[in-house]
C-alpha positions in Angstrom: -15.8 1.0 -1.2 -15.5 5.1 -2.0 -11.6 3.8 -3.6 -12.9 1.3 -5.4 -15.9 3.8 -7.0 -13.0 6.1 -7.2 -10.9 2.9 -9.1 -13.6 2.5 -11.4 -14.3 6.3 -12.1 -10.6 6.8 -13.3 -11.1 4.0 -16.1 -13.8 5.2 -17.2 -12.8 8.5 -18.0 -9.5 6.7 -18.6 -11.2 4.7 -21.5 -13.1 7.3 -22.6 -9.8 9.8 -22.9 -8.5 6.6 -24.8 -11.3 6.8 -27.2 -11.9 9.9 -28.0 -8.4 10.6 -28.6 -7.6 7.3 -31.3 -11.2 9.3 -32.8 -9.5 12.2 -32.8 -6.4 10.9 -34.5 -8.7 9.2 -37.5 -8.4 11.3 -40.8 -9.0 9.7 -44.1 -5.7 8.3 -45.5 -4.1 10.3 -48.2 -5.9 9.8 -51.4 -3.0 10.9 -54.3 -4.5 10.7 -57.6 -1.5 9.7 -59.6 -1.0 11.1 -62.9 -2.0 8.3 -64.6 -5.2 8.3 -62.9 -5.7 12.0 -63.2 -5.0 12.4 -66.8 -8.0 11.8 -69.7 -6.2 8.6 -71.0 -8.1 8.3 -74.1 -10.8 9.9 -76.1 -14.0 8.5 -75.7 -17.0 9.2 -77.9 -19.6 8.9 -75.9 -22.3 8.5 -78.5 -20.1 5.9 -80.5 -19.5 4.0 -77.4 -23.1 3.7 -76.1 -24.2 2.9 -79.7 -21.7 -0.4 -79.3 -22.8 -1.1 -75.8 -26.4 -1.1 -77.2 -25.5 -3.8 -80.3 -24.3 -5.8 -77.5 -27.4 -5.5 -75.8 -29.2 -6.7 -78.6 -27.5 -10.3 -78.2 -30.3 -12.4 -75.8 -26.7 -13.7 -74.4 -28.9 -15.9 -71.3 -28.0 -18.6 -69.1 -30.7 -20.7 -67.3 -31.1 -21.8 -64.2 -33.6 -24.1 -64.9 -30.5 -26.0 -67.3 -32.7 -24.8 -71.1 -30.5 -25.3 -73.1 -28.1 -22.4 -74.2 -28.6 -20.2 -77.2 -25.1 -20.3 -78.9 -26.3 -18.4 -81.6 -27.0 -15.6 -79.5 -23.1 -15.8 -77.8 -21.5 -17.0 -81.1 -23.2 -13.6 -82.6 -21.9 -11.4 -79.9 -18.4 -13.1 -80.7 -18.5 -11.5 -83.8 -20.0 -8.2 -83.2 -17.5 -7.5 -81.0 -14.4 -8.7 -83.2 -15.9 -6.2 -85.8 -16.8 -3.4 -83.4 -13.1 -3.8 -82.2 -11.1 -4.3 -84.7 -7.7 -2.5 -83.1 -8.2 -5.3 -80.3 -8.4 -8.3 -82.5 -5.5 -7.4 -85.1 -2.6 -6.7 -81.7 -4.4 -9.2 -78.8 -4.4 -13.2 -78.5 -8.0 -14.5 -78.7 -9.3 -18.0 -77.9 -12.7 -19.2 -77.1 -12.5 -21.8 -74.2 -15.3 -24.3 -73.9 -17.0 -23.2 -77.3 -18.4 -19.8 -76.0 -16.3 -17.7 -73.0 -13.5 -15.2 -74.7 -10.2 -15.3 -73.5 -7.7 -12.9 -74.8 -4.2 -12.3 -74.5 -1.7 -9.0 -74.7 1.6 -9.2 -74.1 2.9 -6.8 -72.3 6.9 -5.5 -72.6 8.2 -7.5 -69.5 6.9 -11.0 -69.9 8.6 -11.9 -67.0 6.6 -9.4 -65.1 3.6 -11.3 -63.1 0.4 -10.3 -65.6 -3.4 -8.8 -64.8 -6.1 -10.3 -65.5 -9.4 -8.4 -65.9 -12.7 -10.5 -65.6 -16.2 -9.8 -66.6 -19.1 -12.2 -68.3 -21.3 -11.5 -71.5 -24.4 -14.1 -69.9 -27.3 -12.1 -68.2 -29.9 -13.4 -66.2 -33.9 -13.9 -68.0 -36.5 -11.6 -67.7 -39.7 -13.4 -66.4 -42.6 -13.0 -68.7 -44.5 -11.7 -65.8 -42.6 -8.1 -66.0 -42.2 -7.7 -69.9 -44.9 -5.0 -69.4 -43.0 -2.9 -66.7 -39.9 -2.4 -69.0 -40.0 0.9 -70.2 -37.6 -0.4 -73.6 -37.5 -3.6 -74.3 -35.2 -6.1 -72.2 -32.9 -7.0 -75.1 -34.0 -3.8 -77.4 -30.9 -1.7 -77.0 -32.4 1.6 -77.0 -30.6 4.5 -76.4 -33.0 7.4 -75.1 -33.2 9.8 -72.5 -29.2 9.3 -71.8 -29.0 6.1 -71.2 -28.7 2.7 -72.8 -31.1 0.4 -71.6 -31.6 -3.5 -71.4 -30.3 -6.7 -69.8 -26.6 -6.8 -69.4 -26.1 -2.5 -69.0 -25.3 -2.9 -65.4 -24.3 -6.8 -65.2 -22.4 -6.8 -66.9 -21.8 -6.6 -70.5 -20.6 -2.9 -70.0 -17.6 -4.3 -68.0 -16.6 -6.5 -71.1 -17.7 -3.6 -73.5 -16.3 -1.0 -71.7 -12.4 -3.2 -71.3 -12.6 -3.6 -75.0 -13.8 -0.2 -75.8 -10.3 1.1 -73.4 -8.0 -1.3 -75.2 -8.8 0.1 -78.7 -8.3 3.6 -77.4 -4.8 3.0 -75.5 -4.0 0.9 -79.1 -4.7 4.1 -81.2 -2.3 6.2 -79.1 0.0 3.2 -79.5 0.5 1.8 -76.1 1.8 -1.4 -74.4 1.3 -2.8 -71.0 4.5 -3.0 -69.0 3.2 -6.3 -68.3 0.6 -9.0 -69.9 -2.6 -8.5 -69.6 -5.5 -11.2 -69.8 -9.0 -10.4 -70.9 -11.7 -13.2 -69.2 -15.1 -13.4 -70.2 -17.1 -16.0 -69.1 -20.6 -17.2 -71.0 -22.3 -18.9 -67.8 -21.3 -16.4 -64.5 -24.7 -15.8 -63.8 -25.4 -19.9 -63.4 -21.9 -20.4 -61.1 -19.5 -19.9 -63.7 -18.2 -23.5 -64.1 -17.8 -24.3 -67.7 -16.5 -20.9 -68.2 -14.4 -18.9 -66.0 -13.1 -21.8 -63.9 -12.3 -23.8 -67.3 -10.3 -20.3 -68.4 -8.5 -20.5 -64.9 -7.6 -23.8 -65.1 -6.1 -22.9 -68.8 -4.3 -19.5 -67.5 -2.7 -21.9 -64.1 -1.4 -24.9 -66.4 0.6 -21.8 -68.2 2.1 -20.8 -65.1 -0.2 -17.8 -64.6 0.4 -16.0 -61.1 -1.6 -12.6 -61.4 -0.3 -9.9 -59.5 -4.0 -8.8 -59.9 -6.9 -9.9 -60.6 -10.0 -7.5 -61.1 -13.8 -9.0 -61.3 -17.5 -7.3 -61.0 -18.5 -7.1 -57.7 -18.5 -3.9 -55.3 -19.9 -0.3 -57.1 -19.5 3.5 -57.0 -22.5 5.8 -55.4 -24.1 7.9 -52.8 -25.5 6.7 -50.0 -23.5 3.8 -50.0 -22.1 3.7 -46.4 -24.2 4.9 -43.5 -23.0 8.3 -42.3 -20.9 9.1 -45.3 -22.1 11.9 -47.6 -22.1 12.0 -51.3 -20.3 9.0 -53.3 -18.5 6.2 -52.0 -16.8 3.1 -53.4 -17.0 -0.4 -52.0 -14.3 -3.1 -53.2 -14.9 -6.6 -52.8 -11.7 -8.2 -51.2 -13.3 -11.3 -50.4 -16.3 -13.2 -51.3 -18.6 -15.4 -49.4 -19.0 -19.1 -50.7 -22.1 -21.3 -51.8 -23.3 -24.5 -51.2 -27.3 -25.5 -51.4 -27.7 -28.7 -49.8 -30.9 -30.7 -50.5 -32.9 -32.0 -47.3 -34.5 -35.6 -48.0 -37.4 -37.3 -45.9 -38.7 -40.7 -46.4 -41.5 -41.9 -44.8 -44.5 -44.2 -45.4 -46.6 -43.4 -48.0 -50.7 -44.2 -48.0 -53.9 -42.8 -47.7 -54.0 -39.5 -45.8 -57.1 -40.6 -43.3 -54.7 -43.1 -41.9 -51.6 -41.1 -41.3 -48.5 -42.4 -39.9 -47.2 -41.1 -36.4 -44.4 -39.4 -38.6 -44.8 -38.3 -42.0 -42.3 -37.1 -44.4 -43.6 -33.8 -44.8 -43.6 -33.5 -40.7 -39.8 -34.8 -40.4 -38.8 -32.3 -43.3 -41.3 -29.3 -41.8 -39.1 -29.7 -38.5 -35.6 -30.1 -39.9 -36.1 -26.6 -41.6 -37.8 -24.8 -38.6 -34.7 -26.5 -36.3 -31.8 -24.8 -39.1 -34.1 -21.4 -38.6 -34.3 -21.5 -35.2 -30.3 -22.0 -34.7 -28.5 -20.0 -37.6 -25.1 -19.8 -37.6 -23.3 -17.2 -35.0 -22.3 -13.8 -36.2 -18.8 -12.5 -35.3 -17.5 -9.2 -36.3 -14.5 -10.6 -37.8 -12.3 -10.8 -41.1 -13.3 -8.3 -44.5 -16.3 -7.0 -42.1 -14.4 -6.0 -39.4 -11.9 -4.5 -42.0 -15.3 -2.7 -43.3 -16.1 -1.0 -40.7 -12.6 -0.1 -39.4 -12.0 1.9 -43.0 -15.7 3.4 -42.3 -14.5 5.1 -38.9 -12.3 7.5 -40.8 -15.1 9.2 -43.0 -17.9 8.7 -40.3 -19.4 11.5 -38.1 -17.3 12.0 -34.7 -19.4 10.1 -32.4 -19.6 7.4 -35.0 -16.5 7.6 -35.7 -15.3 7.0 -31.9 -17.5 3.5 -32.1 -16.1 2.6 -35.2 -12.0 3.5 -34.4 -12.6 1.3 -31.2 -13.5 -2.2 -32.1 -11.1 -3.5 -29.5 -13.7 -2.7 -26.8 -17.0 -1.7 -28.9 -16.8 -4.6 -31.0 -19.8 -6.6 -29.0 -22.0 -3.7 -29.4 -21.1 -2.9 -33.0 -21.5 -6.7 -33.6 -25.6 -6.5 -31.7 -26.5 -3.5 -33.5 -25.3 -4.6 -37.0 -27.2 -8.0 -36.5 -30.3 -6.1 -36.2 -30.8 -6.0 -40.0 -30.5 -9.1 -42.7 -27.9 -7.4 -44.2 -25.7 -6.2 -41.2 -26.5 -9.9 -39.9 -25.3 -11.6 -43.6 -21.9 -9.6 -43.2 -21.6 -11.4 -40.2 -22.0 -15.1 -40.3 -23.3 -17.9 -43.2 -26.5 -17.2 -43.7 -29.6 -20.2 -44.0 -31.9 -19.7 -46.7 -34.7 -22.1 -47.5 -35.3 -21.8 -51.0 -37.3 -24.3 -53.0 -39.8 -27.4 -51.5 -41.5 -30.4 -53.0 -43.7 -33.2 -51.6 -46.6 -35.0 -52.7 -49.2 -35.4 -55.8 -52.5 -35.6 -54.4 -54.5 -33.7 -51.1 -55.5 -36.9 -49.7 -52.1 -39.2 -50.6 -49.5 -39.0 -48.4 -46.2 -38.3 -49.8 -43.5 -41.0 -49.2 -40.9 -38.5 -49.9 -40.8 -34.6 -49.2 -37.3 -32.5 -50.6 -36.3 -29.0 -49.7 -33.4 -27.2 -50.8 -31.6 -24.9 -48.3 -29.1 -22.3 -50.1 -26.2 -21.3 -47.6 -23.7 -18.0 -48.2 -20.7 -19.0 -46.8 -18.5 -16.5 -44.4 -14.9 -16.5 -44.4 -13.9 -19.0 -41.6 -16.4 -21.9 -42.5 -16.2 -24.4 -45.0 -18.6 -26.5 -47.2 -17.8 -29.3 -45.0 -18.1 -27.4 -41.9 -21.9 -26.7 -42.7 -23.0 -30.0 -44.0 -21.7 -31.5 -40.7 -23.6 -28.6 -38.6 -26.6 -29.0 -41.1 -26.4 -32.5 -39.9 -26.2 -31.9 -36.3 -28.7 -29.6 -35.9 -31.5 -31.6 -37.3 -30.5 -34.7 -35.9 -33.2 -36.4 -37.3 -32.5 -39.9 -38.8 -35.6 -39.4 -41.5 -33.7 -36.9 -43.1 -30.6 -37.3 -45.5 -28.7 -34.2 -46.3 -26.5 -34.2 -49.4 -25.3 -31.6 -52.0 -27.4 -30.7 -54.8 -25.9 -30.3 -58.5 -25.2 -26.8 -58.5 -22.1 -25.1 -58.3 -20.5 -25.2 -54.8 -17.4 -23.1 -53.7 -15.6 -22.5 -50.4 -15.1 -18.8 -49.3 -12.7 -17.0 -50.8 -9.7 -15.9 -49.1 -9.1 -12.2 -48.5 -6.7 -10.1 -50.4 -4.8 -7.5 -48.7 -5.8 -3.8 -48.7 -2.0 -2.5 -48.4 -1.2 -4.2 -51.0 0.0 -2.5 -54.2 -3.0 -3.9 -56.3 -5.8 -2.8 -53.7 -3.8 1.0 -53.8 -3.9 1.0 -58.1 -7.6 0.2 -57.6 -8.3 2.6 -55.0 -6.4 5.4 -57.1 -7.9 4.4 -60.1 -11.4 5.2 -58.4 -10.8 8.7 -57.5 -9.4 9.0 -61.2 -13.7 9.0 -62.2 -14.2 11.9 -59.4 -11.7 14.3 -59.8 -11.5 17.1 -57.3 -13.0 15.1 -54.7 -12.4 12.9 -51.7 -14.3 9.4 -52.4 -13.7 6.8 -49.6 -13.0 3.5 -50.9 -13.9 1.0 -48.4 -13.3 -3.3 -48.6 -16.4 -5.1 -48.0 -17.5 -8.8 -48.1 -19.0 -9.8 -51.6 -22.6 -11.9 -50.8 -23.3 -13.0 -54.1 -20.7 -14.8 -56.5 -18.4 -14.3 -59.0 -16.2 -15.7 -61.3 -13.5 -13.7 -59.5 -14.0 -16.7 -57.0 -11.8 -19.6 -59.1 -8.7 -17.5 -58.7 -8.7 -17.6 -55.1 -6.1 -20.7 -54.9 -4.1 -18.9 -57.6 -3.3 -15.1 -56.5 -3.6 -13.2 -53.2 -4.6 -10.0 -55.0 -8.6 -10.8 -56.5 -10.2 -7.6 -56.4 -14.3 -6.8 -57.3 -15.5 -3.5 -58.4 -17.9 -2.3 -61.1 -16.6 0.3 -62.6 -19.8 2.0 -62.9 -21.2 5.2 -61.0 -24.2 3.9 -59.8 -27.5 6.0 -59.6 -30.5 6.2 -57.5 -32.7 3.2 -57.7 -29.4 1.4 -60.0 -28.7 -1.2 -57.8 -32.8 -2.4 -57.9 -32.4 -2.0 -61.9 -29.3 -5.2 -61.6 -31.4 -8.4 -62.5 -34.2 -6.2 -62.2 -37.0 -4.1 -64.6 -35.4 -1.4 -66.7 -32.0 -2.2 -66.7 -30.0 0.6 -67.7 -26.6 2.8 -67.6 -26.3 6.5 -68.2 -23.8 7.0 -71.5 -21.7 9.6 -69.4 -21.8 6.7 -66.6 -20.3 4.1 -69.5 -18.0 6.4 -70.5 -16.5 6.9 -67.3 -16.2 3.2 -66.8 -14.1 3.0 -70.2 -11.6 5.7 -69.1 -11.6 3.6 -65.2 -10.0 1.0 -66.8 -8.0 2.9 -69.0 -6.9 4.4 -66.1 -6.3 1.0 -64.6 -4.3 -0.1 -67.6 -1.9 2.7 -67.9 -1.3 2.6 -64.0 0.3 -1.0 -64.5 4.1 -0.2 -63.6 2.9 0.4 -60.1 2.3 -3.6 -59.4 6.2 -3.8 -58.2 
């Protein structure tokens, strides 16, 4: 017995030795700025700049998820403010409106044979309810710049993307630049209601020309402090993967009639239970894919003790994996999450209802399908009262997940520590919860990448889809030289 105590003693410290050392040997990788990165690329006034992200405030650019019908005037509008804010952009680029109201355009870069880029943002932005006019500080579509900033809906998501691609483009034309390869401009009019008439529809066009993007850059992960747990001061997170969406619409039928004579099973009941029975059995979480990737980039910048947790996922993986599913969102990293959103049954208190719906969103993880959850919705209510079946929204498998070593995930990560010069910034991949249109590229190039190219401050990530949308003009103006940056960093995509 003392040998085998003595057995088990020796791994233990063996493991631990183990640990601490592969700990010890964790340093962040070498972060060189290239010059490219490091240089000021092009001269931004920062007044002029926020006064043209403001005018395209001004442009009530909203998609519906009720189905309204679309103001075109308001995107036909923006069309033209921004062909006459940028006029260098419209004279030298290709541009063509797909589907009546997204903006596709076109520069050729000096290798046409050289796989192109394609940069991605949308000029839709969500309403405002009428119930928070009064908490806006300026006016939702008002434009105002005060106090620094520019505020209204679209600042953080995500007209400055498409304002801010433009507003590089002119400044690289002026100083008479060319991509070394083409360069496609996407901006979708409906992102913000699944993207389906617009950025897939400018896919499709872009594949049935034999685009292959050796890049692809969307909205998606941000720039800030506070970030990542147990990192100090500013961190990046990149999407390189985003979870899929499917809301699948629970149906009961039942016997209608008077409610003093109920039936021994009633719609609402059999629709009740099939929701409490998905709740009480969600999917599994596994510490796997872009979250395991997550974390293992994390270990590098973490504390020491965190940082011997984090380095050694081979064995601390199941408790990483418990303590992470503590929280909704260490849990939604982890597995497709079950979300009841919307529920309708009867007319009248004393009718009952020979029909009760419910609609249940799900946020597909990377390993599942949208056929893989309708057949597990399916099982797990077992209930033949109940028919399960797709609702008309948009619907999209996970994406897959683009490679961090590759030469597009390096440009973006240099490109990032371009906007903080003279200090370390830890660029981590993460899992993407929400959508984007980066999603319809996924079949099409194994380099989609997500990242807002905005330096997000306290209380910013509240503001998105929020009250008192804004961005700080220094903020925009770093996000025009980002993707100036980006553009003059192009020969490195060998």
């Amino acid at each position: 017995m003392k040998r085998f105590f003595l057995a088990l003693l020796l791994v233990v410290v063996g493991l631990g030795a183990v640990m601490t050392v592969r700990a010890a040997r964790l340093q962040p990788p070498a972060s060189p700025v290239t010059a490219a990165a490091a240089e000021t690329p092009v001269a931004v006034d920062e007044q002029v700049a926020a006064d043209r992200l403001a005018g395209a405030v001004r442009f009530a650019t909203v998609s519906f998820a009720s189905g309204a019908p679309i103001d075109t005037a308001a995107f036909l509008g923006f069309h033209d403010f921004v062909r006459q804010a940028f006029p260098g952009v419209h004279a030298t680029l290709r541009r063509e409106t797909v589907n009546g109201l997204s903006l596709l355009y076109t520069w050729t870069g000096t290798d046409s044979a050289a796989p192109p880029v394609v940069l991605m943002g949308h000029m839709d932005v969500v309403p405002v309810p009428e119930s928070n006019l009064a908490e806006w500080e300026h006016a939702p579509f008002s434009g105002d710049v005060a106090d620094g900033y520019v505020w209204g809906r679209g600042t953080l998501d995500d007209k400055t993307t498409v304002l801010a691609i433009l507003e590089s483009i002119e400044g690289l034309l002026k100083n008479g630049y060319r991509p070394p390869r083409t360069v496609h401009l996407a901006f979708g009019h409906d992102e913000e209601v699944g993207g389906r008439f617009g950025a897939r529809a400018m896919v499709d066009t872009l594949v049935a020309r034999g685009v292959k993007p050796a890049l692809v850059l969307d909205e998606g992960g941000f720039l800030a402090s506070g970030v990542i747990p147990g990192v100090e001061g500013q961190a990046a997170i990149v999407g390189i993967a985003e979870k899929g969406y499917l809301s699948l619409r629970l149906r009961a039928k039942a016997q209608g009639g008077h409610s003093s004579m109920p039936t021994g099973r009633t719609a609402v009941g059999a629709l009740s239970r099939a929701i409490a029975a998905l709740e009480a059995d969600p999917f599994p979480t596994e510490l796997t894919g872009p979250t395991r990737g997550m974390l293992e980039a994390m270990a590098a910048y973490s504390p020491f003790g965190r940082k011997v947790v984090l380095g050694n996922l081979w064995l601390t993986a199941p408790l990483v994996e418990r303590t992470l599913g503590t929280t909704p969102l260490g849990a939604a990293l982890m597995h497709t999450t079950t979300s009841p959103t919307m529920l309708s049954a009867g007319i009248k208190d004393n009718v009952l209802p020979p029909e009760a719906t419910a609609v249940v969103n799900f946020r597909i993880a990377p390993g599942e399908t949208m056929e893989s959850v309708t057949a597990r919705v399916r099982r797990v209510i077992n209930d033949s009262m109940i028919v399960v079946e797709p609702t008309d929204s948009a619907r999209v498998d996970p994406s897959p997940v683009s490679d961090v070593n590759s030469p597009g995930f390096r440009l973006i990560a240099s490109t990032i520590r371009g906007m903080t010069p003279g200090r370390t910034v830890p660029v981590i991949p993460y899992l993407v919860m929400g959508g984007t249109d980066a999603k319809y590229w996924g079949d099409h190039s194994a380099n989609v990448f997500r990242f807002l190219a905005i330096p997000l401050g306290e209380g910013d990530v509240a503001r998105v889809h929020g009250v008192n949308e804004r961005v700080r003009a220094s903020d925009y103006a770093t996000a025009v030289g980002f993707f100036a940056r980006l553009l003059l960093g192009l020969d490195q995509l060998q």
